[in-house]
N, C-alpha and C positions, 0 to 999 in steps of 0.2 A: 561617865561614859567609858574614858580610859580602864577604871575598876572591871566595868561588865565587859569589856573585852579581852582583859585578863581571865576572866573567870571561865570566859566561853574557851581561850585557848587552853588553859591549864582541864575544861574537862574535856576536850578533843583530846586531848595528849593524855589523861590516866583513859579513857574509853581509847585509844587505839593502843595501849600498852593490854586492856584486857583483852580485845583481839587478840593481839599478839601472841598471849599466854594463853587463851582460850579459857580463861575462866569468868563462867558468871557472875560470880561475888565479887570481882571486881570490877566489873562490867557495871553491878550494881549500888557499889560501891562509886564509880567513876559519875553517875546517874542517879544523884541523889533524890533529885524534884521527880524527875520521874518515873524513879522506883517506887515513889511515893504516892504520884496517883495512881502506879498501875496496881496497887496493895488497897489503894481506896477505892480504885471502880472494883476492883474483884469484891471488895466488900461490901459494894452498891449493889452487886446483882445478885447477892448472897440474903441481902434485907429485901429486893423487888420479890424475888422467887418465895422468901418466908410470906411477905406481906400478900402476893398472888394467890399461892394456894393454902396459903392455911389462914388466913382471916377471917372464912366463915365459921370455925369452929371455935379459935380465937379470938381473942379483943388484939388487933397486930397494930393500931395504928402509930405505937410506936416505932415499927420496923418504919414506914412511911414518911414520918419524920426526920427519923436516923440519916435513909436515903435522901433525901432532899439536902440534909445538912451536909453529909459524906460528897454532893453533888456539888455544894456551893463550896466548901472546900476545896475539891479540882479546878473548879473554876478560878477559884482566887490562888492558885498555886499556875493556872497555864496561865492568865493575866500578867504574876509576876514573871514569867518569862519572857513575855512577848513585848510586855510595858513594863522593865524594872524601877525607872525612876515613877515614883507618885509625887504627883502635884497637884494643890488643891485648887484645882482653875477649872472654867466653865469647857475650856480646848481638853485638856488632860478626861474632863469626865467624859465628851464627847467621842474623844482619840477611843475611849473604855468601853465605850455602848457601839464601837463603829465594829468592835471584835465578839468573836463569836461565843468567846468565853465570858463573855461581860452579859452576851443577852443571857445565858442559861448560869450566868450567879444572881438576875434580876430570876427567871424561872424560878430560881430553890427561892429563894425571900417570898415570891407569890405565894406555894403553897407551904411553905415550911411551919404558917401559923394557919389555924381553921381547920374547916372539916377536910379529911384527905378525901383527893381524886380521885381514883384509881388508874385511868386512861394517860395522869399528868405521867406516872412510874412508866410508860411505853419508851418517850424519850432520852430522857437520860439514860435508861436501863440498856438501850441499844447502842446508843453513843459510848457508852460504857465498855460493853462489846466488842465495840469496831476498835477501839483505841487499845483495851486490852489486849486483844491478837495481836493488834501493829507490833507493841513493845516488848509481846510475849516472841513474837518472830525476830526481832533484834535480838534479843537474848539466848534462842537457841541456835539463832546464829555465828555465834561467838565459837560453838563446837564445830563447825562446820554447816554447809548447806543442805549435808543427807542426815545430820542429826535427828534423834527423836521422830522419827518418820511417822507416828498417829497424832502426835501432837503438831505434828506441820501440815498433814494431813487435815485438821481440822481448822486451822487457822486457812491455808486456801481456800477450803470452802465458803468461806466467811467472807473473804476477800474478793473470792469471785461475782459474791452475791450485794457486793456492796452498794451498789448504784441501788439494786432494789431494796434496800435497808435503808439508803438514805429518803426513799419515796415515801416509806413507812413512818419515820420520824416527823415528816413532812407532813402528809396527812392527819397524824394525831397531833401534832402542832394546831391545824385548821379547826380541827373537832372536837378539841378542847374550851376553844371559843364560845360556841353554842352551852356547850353543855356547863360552862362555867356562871353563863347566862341564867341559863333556867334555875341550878342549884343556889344563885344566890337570890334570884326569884320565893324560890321554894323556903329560903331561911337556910339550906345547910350548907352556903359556904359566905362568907365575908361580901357584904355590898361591894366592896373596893374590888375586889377580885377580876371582875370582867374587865372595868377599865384598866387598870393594871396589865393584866394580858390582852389586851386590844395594843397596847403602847410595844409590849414584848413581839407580837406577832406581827407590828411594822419593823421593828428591829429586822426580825426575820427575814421578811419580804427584802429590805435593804442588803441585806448580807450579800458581803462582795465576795465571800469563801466559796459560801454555800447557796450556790442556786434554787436549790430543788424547792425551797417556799415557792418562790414565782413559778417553777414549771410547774409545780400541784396545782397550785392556785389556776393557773391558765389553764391545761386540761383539765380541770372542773367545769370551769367558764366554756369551754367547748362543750364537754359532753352536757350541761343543762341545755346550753342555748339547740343542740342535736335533740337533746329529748323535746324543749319546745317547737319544733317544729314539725315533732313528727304527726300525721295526724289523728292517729289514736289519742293525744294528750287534750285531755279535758280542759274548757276554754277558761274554769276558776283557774285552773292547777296552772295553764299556761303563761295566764296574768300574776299569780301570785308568785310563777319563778322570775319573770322580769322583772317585779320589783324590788324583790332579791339581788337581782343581777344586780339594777340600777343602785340599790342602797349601797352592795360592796363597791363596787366601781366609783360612788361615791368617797369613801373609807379608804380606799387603796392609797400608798404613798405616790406621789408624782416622780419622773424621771428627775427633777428639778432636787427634788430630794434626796436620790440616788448619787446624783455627781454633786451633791455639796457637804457628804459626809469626808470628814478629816480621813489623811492616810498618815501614816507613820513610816518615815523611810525605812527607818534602823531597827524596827520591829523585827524578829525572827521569826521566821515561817515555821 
């Protein structure tokens, strides 16, 4: 512990010496882990965007893969941030799964083998986004606050629109489910697949960080139970959305579940 508190002061002190000088290479130099994911999300939405639009002309599904691996990488580099000491204990894996970076290194392991997703590449790709701007706006920071004015310009817009990016992520988190369902029905993705992600998207639901699973999740559960009531809504369609309801409702994690996930004091935000 003493060690990582060294480390955290020693890069406080070279990151306020690149202030100081105003240079980014040392800034990046001072920021070494995460110069490191913000060179591998840039490189994540560089293989989404190949694997997006050009895999119907191409066979891309190694861009797909790339990404997933490039994804679980970040992961396992913000983990060592947050969690440096690993210990092979049943608290330590739990303390692992209670952070947010732990559900989306379980995310890359789900599709990293089998038929690719396509819809899986929404989440990460926009997480990827969000964090890039973050660290790209630290960095031009360092020249000043009116620096680079099109590139700050775009990173605001990003930030402005964050809340609706993170409802986005959240959604294709939920739609993933189904459809992961049906393709391993179908043969073209791994039996293991749906369970797997059934486990990942109570992680989600749980997330002390990040809300936005439960608020999707709940206005869902509003707007069906609004659509069953209205009375246009056919009496099969009506039945078959409640037991719908009733099955997830079932499935859902308990609040009981919620306050008995580990915290970690010393963790860094």
């Amino acid at each position: 512990m003493a060690e990582r508190e060294d480390d955290l002061r020693r890069e406080e002190a070279n990151t306020q010496e690149a202030r100081d000088t105003g240079s980014i290479i040392n800034f990046m130099a001072a920021r070494k882990v995460g110069t490191a994911m913000w060179v591998l999300r840039a490189y994540l939405m560089f293989l989404s965007i190949q694997y997006l639009f050009f895999c119907s002309a191409f066979d891309m599904n190694h861009f797909f893969t790339r990404a997933m691996l490039a994804n679980g990488i970040i992961c396992a580099l913000r983990l060592h941030q947050r969690i440096p000491e690993f210990k092979l204990t049943r608290h330590h894996l739990a303390l692992v799964m209670s952070e947010d970076s732990g559900h989306y290194l379980m995310f890359s392991l789900i599709f990293l083998f089998g038929q690719p997703i396509t819809i899986a590449l929404m989440p990460v790709t926009v997480f990827a986004l969000l964090h890039t701007c973050s660290f790209s706006r630290q960095m031009i920071d360092i020249r000043g606050s009116n620096s680079y004015p099109p590139l700050r310009k775009i990173i605001n817009h990003v930030a402005k629109h964050q809340a609706t990016l993170f409802r986005f992520i959240a959604m294709n988190e939920i739609l993933i489910m189904p459809i992961s369902v049906v393709m391993a029905f179908g043969g073209k993705t791994l039996i293991m697949t749906p369970f797997l992600y059934y486990r990942f998207l109570t992680y989600r639901y749980l997330s002390r960080r990040n809300p936005y699973s439960r608020l999707t999740f709940y206005e869902l559960h509003l707007s069906i139970k609004y659509m069953t009531e209205s009375p246009n809504c056919p009496s099969l369609v009506r039945s078959l959305l409640y037991k719908a309801i009733a099955f997830t409702m079932k499935l859902a994690p308990t609040a009981a579940a919620f306050q008995a996930q580990p915290q970690d004091a010393n963790a860094q935000t």
